[in-house]
C-alpha positions as CSV (number, residue, x, y, z in Angstrom):
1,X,8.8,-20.1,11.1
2,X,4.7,-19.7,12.0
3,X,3.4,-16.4,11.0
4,X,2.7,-14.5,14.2
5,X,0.2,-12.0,14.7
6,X,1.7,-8.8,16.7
7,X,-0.9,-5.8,17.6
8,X,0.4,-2.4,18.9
9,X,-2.1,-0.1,20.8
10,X,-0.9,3.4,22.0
11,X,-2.3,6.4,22.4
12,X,-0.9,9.9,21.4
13,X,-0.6,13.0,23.1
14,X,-4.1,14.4,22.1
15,X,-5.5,11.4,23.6
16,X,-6.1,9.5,20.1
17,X,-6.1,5.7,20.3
18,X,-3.5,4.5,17.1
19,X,-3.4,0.5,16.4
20,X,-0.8,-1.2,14.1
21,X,-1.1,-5.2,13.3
22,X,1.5,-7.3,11.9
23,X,0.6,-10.3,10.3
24,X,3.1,-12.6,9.5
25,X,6.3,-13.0,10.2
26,X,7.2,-10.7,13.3
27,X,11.6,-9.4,13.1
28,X,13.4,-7.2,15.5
29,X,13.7,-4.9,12.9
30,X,9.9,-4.5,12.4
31,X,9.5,-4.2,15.7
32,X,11.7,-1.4,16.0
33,X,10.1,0.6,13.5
34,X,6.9,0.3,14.9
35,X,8.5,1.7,18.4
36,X,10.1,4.6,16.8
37,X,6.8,5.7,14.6
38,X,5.1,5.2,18.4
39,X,7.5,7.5,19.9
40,X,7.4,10.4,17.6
41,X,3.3,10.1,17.5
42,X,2.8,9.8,20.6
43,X,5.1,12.9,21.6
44,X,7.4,10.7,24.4
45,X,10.8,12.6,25.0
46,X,12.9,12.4,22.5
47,X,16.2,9.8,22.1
48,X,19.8,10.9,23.2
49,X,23.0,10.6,22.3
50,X,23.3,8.2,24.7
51,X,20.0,6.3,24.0
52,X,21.4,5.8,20.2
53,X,24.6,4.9,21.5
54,X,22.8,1.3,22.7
55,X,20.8,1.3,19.4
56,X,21.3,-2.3,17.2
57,X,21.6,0.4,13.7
58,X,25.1,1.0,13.1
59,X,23.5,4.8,11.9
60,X,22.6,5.1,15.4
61,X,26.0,4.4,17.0
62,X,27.5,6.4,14.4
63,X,25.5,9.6,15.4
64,X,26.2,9.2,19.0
65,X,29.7,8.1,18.3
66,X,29.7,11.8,16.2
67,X,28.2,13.8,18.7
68,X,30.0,12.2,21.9
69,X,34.2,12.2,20.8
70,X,33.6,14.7,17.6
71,X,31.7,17.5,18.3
72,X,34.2,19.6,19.2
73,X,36.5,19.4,15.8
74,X,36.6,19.1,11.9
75,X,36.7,15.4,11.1
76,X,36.6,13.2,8.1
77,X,34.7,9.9,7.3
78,X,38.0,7.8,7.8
79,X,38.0,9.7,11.7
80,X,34.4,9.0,12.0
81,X,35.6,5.4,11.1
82,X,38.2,5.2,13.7
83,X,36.2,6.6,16.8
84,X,33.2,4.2,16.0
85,X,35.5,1.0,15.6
86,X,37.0,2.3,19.2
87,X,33.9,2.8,20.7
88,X,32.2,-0.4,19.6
89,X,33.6,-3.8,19.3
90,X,32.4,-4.5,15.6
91,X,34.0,-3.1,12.1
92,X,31.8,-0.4,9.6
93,X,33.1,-0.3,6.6
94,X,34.3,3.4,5.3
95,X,31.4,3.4,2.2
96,X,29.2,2.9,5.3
97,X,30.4,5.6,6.9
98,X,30.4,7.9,3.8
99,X,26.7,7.0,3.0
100,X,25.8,7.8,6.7
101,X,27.7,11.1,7.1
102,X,26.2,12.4,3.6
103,X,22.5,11.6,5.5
104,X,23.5,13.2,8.9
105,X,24.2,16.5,6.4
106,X,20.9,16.3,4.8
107,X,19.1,16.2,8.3
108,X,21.0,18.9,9.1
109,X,23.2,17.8,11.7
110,X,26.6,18.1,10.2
111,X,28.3,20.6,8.0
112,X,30.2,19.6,5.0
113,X,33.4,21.3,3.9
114,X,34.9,20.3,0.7
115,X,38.7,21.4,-0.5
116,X,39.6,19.6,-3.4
117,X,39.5,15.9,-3.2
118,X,39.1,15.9,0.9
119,X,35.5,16.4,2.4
120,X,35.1,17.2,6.0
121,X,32.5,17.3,8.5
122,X,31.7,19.6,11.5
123,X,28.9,18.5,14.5
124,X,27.1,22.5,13.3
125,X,27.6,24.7,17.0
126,X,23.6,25.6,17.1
127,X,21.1,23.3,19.5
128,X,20.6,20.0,17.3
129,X,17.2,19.1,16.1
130,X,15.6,15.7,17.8
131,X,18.4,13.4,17.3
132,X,14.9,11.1,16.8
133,X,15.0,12.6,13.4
134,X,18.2,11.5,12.3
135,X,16.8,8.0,11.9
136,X,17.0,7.1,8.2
């Protein structure tokens, strides 16, 4: 594949003019990045559940998938599991899953109950920060 040159010009919400060049090889992934550092400098309205819902990152999907059919009870990883294989046509495997609940805890989104061997996970009842943030 040619290297590809991609330039980004935006402005923030001070009036500021921010440019980021890629050089090289240009990926969705990149791309994405690059959108998500220009919505959070440039102060646009933050994403929704439903805007991560349509998100390509399986993290994404997961939070909306969390905060659409699980907000209102205790749930485990394995029921985290269950509602995202439901709601999207694609398996996550439960280490996935795991790894993704433990970084929806540290953003503080989620509460974490522990009773022995099982671990549980509450959507916590106050106003969630930006779900923007919960991008890892």
């Amino acid at each position: 594949m040619k290297p590809r040159r991609f330039k980004l010009e935006f402005y923030d919400d001070e009036g500021v003019r921010h440019s980021i060049t890629i050089d090289g090889q240009v990926t969705r992934e990149k791309v994405g990045k690059l959108l998500d550092l220009v919505e959070v400098m440039a102060g646009t309205p933050r994403a929704t559940a439903s805007a991560l819902g349509i998100s390509p990152r399986k993290f994404d999907r997961l939070a909306s998938t969390i905060i659409t059919e699980l907000k209102q009870r205790e749930f485990t990883a394995s029921d985290a599991k269950k509602a995202f294989e439901i709601s999207f046509p694609e398996k996550i495997p439960l280490s996935t899953v795991s790894t993704y609940l433990v970084r929806l805890v540290e953003r503080g989104m989620l509460d974490r109950t522990e009773s022995g061997r099982n671990v549980s996970y509450r959507v916590k009842s106050e106003e969630p920060r930006s779900l923007l943030s919960l991008r890892p």
